[in-house]
C-alpha positions as CSV (number, residue, x, y, z in Angstrom):
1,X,9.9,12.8,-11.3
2,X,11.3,11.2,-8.2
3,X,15.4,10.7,-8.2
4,X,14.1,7.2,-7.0
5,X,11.7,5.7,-8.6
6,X,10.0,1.7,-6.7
7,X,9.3,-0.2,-9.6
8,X,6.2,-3.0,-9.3
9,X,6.9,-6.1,-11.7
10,X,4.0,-8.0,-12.8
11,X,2.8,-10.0,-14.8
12,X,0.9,-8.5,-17.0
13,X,-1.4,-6.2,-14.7
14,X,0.9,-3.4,-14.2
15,X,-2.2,-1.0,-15.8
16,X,-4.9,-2.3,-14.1
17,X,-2.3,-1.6,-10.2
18,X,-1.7,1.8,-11.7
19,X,-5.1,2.6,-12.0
20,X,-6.5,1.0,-8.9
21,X,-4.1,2.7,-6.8
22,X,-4.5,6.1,-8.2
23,X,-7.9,5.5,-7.7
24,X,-7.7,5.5,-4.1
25,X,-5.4,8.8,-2.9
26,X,-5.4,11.7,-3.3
27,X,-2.4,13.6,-5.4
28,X,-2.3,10.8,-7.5
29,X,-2.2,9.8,-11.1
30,X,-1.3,7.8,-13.8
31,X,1.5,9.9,-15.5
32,X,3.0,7.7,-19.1
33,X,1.9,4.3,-20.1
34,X,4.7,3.1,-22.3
35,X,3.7,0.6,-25.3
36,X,6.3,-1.8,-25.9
37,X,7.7,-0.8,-30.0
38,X,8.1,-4.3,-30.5
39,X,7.7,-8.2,-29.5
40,X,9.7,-9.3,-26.7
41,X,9.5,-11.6,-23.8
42,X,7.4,-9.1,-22.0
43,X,4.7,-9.1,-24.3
44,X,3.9,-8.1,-28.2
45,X,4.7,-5.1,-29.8
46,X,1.8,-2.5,-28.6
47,X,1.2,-4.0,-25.6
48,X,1.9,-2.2,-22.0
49,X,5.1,-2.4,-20.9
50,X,5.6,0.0,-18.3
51,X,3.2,2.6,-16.3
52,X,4.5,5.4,-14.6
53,X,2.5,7.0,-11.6
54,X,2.4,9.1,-8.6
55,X,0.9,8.3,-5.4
56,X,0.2,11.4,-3.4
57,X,3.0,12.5,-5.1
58,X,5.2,9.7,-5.2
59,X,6.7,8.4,-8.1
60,X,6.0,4.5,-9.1
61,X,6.5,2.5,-11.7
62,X,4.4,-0.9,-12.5
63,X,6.2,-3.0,-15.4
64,X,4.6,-5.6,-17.1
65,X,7.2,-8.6,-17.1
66,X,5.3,-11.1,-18.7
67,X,6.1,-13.5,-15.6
68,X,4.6,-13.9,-12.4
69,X,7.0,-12.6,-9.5
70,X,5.8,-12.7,-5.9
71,X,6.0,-9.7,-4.2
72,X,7.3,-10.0,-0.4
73,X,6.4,-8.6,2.9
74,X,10.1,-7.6,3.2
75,X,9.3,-4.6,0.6
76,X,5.4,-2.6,1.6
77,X,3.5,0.8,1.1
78,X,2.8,2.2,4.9
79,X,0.3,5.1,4.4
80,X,0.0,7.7,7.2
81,X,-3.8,7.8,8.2
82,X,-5.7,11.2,8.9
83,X,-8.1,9.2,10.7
84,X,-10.5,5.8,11.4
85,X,-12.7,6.6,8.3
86,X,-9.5,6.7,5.8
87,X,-8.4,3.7,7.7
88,X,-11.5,1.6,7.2
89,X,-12.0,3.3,3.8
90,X,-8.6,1.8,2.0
91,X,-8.5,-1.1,4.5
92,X,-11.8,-2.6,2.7
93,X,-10.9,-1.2,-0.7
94,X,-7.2,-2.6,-0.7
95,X,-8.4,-6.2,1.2
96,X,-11.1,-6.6,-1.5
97,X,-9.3,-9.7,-3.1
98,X,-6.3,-9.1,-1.1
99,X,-6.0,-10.4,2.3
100,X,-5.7,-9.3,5.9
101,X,-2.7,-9.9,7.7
102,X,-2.1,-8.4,10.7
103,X,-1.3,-5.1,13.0
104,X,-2.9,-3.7,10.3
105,X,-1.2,-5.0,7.3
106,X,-2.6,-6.8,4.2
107,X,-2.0,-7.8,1.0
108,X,-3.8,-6.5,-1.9
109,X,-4.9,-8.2,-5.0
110,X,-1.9,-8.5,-6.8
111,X,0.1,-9.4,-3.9
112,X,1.7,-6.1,-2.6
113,X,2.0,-5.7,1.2
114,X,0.2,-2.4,2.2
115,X,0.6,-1.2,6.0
116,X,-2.6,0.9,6.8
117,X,-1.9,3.2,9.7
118,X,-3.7,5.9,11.4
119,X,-1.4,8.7,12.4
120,X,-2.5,8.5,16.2
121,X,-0.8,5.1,16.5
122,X,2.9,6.4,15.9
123,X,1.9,9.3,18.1
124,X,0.4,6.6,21.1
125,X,3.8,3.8,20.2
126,X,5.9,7.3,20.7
127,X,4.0,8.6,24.2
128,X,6.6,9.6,26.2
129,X,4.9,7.6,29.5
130,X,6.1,4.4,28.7
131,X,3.1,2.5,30.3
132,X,0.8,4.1,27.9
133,X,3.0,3.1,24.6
134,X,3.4,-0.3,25.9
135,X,-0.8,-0.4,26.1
136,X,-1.0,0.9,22.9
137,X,1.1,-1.7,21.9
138,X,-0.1,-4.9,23.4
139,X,-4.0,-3.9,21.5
140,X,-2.1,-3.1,18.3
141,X,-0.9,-7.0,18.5
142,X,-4.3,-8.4,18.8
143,X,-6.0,-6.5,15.8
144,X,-5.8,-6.8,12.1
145,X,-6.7,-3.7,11.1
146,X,-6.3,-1.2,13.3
147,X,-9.0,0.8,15.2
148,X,-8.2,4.1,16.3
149,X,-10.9,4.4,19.4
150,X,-9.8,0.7,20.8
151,X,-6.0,1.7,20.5
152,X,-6.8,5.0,22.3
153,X,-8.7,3.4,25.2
154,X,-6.2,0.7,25.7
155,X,-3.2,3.7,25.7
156,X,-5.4,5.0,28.8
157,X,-5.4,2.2,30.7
């Protein structure tokens, strides 16, 4: 386990995150759900109250708090990209009853702010020919999600 551990508050959905977000990388896993000994505000007594998990190998936490609290842009999940298809692939999965946002950020279903990016747009942002990051740049702020072939053409001009 993690020395830090993010902990997710919901309402009462913290089982059904865990398992949708395990579901979609790899190295990850639902590692204790914790069933609450007795009533309490969160919930009756042998109902969730916390799920720990990993996501590729991160340590989470979802808590069921038995009271809805919006989740905030300020706080998101940015995963690192091998390529377009992992980019399309989570984009759709983690939008469906989410929302786009932009620059290839969305919210998912239950609110948490994701940042999908592939791991050629640090590398074009970081190009040491400044002309070329600031291309790169000006097409990531017209997209939603981000495409890895358009931001690579606009980078060469």
């Amino acid at each position: 386990m993690s020395k830090i551990t993010p902990c997710l508050w919901f309402a009462t959905e913290a089982e059904a995150a865990a398992n949708f977000y395990v579901s979609l990388l790899p190295n990850s896993r639902v590692t204790h759900v914790q069933r609450s000994p007795m009533d309490n505000p969160s919930g009756k007594a042998g109902s969730v109250l916390v799920v720990n998990f990993e996501l590729a190998g991160q340590s989470y936490m979802a808590l069921n708090g038995n009271q809805p609290n919006a989740f905030s842009q300020a706080v998101s999940f940015m995963v690192d990209c091998e390529d377009q298809a992992e980019v399309d692939r989570l984009w759709n999965a983690l939008c469906e009853g989410g929302a786009p946002v932009q620059c290839g950020w969305l919210k998912d279903r239950y609110g948490v702010s994701w940042q999908i990016v592939p791991k050629v747009m640090l590398r074009l942002l970081g190009d040491p020919d400044p002309a070329r990051a600031k291309r790169a740049m000006a097409a990531m702020m017209t997209m939603v999600k981000l495409d890895v072939a358009a931001l690579e053409q606009a980078a060469a001009g």
